[in-house]
Phi, psi and omega in degrees: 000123174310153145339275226298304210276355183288318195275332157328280168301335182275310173329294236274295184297331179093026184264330176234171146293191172285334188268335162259017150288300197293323186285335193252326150316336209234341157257014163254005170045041131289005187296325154350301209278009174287130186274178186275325173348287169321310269182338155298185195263157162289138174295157140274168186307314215245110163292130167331144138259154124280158182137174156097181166223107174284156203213096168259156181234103195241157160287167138110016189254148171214158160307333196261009142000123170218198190225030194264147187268355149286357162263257165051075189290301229233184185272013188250322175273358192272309176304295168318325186284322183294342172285335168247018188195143183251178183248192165256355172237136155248163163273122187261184194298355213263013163093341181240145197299112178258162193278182198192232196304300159293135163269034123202185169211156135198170203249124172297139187326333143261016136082016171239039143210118201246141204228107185260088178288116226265177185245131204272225352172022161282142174234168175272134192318325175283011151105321183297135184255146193291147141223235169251023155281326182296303204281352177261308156313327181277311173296348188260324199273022137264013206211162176108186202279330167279353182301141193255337157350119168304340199278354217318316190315315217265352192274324220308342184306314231264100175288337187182157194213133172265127142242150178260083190093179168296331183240058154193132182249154186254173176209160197199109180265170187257025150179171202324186170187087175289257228280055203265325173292329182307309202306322209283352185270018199261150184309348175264009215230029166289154205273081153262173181320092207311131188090011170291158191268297205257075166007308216286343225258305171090022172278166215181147155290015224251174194312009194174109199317164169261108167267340162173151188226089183253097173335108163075030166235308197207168172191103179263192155190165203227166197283160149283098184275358163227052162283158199255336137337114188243143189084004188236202205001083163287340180279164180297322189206167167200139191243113180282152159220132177275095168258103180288321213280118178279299133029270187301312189306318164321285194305329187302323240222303164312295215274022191068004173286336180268181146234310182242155166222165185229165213026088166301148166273129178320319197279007186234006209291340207278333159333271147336333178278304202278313166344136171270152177071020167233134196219152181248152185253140177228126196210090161280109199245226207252342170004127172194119183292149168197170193231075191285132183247153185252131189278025148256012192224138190275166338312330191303354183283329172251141203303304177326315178284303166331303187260027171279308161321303192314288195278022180245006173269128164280114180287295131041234157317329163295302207285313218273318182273287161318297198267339196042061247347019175300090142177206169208173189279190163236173179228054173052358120213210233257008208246125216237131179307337157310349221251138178316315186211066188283117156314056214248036158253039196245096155345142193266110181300113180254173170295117175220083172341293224302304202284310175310316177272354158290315195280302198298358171255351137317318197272016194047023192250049155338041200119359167280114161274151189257161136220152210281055199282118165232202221188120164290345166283341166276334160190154170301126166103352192280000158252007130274337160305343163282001183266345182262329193297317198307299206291348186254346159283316156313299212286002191239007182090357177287127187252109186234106165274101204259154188229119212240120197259168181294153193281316197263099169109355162330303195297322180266335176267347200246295179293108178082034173198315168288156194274322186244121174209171172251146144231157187245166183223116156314319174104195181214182194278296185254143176315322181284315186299319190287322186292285161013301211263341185216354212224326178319157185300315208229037186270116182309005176254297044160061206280008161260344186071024184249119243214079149280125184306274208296317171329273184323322204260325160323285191324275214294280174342289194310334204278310170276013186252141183269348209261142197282326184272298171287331162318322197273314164291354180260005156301333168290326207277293170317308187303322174275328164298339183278309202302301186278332199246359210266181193248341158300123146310124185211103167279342187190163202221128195229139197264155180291152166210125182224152189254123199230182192250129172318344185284337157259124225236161200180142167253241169273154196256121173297146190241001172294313172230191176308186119072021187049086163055028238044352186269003184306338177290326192277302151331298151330164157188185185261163187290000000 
């Protein structure tokens, strides 16, 4: 029996999953040879309807918005971009990367040439049809030495992007990658027409047209009546609203203005939960709060004062109070207990005055106040967690002054400009993409600024070994230099809880992001 057809039956029999069909499929630069078959969702019996105007009311909106698909802090432009613009992968609920713009990839045997056949008679809401001058222009306009791209990190490998023709783009890495496909699925590495000018315009191949966009107030769209998708944007139009205030967003979603809202509040969901005509999505994915200190600014340069902090967090008590328990605890990094190669033989860091109080006398910072900016725009709850963190750090001699900043302009003013702040991560599908994306030396989210030899040089390595028992170890290796030497608190892991209306229909909910993956305008329809 050939490699291909050995790894077929074991998919095909339920011996392996899909993302390791697909991942071993794919460093064996068989992804060609797949039939598409293999590899669909089963239809369901009851075809969707069409019609309507879906109404989301989302948290994650600001003025300072933009539609360059090199931004997109939050989940109110992220989600809007995904509804009017595609990747060349998308990720399906089951966590593995399906073709979307690519009908296929494959890889060279060490997996640092990857190959993307494009879907042929696709157009652009403006009538142009894509091809691989589109899909080279969008990914470059991340990549290079001035870029300010959030993307920059997951792209910078990528030594040259090619095309072979109209319809296949090459990618030429600067060493393997077996999850190259995850990467090429991130949300910001969506497709526009080569040579746009103006981003803001929001032209896209995607399930839906752009009709106005006012940043952090309102956003509509209207259907793609020749999106190449079959079976996906049932609805007519879908209208996003920016409600940050959960309260409002709650009442929207009670009083019918709404159909869906996403970050329910915990402390009422159960309420809510009883309420008719309402039903809550519960989603444990890759989610995780966190508290980044930036290592350029003192005290945080130093590792002592960072893990005086570590142990003066109850963790605990964060998750049992703040999350009211949808979550679990963290263990100071970004890797979900859900994750391939979750370190979970890594002692779990509990709340220890005692420890706390060695590392703050080691750092000489005795009798030093921190202070503590946080924010309800950084999560439902962060300023009471920062009122538990001030109260579980006294007990260790600690002095935490919190500071509590405006919701609006959080992303730009606050986060990655104050030296101590809170923030969340939706989290990413593979251990290289999340590290990539935050933890890299030069990765443009990168919100401590914290710069390790050995981190960094592990990170290339894990990205190019195919054999799975060392990938795993150096992925454990990582996990513990961010856990002990990295400058992020990463106290908890939060499960999504979004509230929709009996009134909207769904098969399964993606657990990657927000919103079934972002995709609820394209996924969804009304009953």
């Amino acid at each position: 029996m050939s490699k291909m057809k050995e790894l077929e039956a074991l998919f095909t029999l339920g011996k392996i999953t899909r993302r390791e069909f697909i991942t071993r499929v794919s460093a064996l630069g068989l992804m060609a040879a797949v039939s598409p078959a293999l590899l669909s969702t089963p239809a369901h019996a009851a075809a969707p309807k069409k019609g309507g105007r879906f109404i989301i009311g989302s948290g994650g909106s600001s003025t300072t918005d933009s539609m360059d698909p090199a931004t997109l802090e939050d989940i109110f432009p992220q989600t809007l971009n995904t509804s009017i613009r595609n990747r060349l992968i998308e990720i399906d609920y089951k966590s593995n990367p399906t073709p979307e713009l690519a009908e296929s990839w494959e890889s060279s045997p060490d997996a640092a040439k990857w190959t993307f056949k494009l879907r042929k008679g696709v157009e652009f809401h403006n009538g142009k049809t894509m091809d691989a001058q589109d899909v080279i222009e969008s990914i470059n306009h991340h990549r290079g030495k001035d870029s300010k791209s959030a993307a920059k990190g997951i792209v910078d490998p990528v030594k040259e992007i090619k095309a072979d023709g109209k319809n296949t783009v090459v990618f030429i890495l600067e060493s393997g990658n077996a999850d190259f496909p995850f990467v090429i699925s991130d949300y910001h590495l969506t497709i526009q027409p080569a040579g746009t000018k103006d981003l803001e315009k929001g032209m896209g191949t995607g399930a839906y047209q752009l009709v106005s966009h006012e940043p952090g107030v309102r956003a509509l769209v209207k259907r793609n009546p020749n999106y190449f998708k079959k079976g996906r944007a049932h609805f007519d139009e879908v209208e996003m609203i920016g409600i940050n205030d959960v309260n409002a967003r709650t009442n929207a979603l009670k009083t019918g203005q709404v159909h869906a809202i996403n970050r329910c509040e915990r402390k009422t969901v159960h309420l809510l939960e009883k309420m008719p005509g309402i039903k809550i999505i519960r989603s444990d994915g890759t989610k995780h709060y966190t508290v980044p200190m930036l290592t350029t600014i003192k005290p945080y340069d130093n590792n002592d004062a960072r893990l005086a902090l570590k142990y003066a967090v109850d963790r605990e008590q964060m998750v049992k109070t703040v999350l009211r328990g949808y979550g679990t605890v963290g263990n100071d990094h970004p890797i979900g207990k859900n994750q391939r190669y979750h370190a979970s033989e890594l002692p779990q860091r509990k709340f220890d005055p005692d420890k706390a109080k060695f590392h703050l006398k080691k750092a000489g910072l005795e009798g030093h106040t921190f202070k503590l900016h946080t924010s309800d725009a950084a999560f439902g709850g962060a300023v009471d967690a920062a009122v538990l963190y001030k109260e579980s750090a006294a007990k260790a001699g600690i002095k935490i002054d919190v500071i509590k900043e405006p919701k609006d302009g959080y992303w730009k003013n606050v986060w990655i400009k104050k030296g101590w702040v809170f923030c969340f991560w939706s989290g990413r599908v593979t251990e290289d993409w999340m590290f990539s994306t935050a933890y890299a030396a030069d990765a443009g989210w990168n919100d401590t600024f914290w710069k390790h030899e050995k981190f960094n040089k592990l990170l290339k390595a894990g990205r190019a070994e195919l054999d799975n028992k060392k990938r795993r170890e150096i992925y454990v290796e990582m996990q513990r230099i961010v856990r002990d030497e990295g400058a992020t608190v990463v106290p908890m892991f939060a499960a999504d809880l979004t509230g929709v209306s009996t009134k909207i229909k769904y098969e399964n909910v993606a657990a990657d992001w927000e919103l079934d993956g972002m995709r609820a305008p394209e996924r969804w329809w009304f009953a």
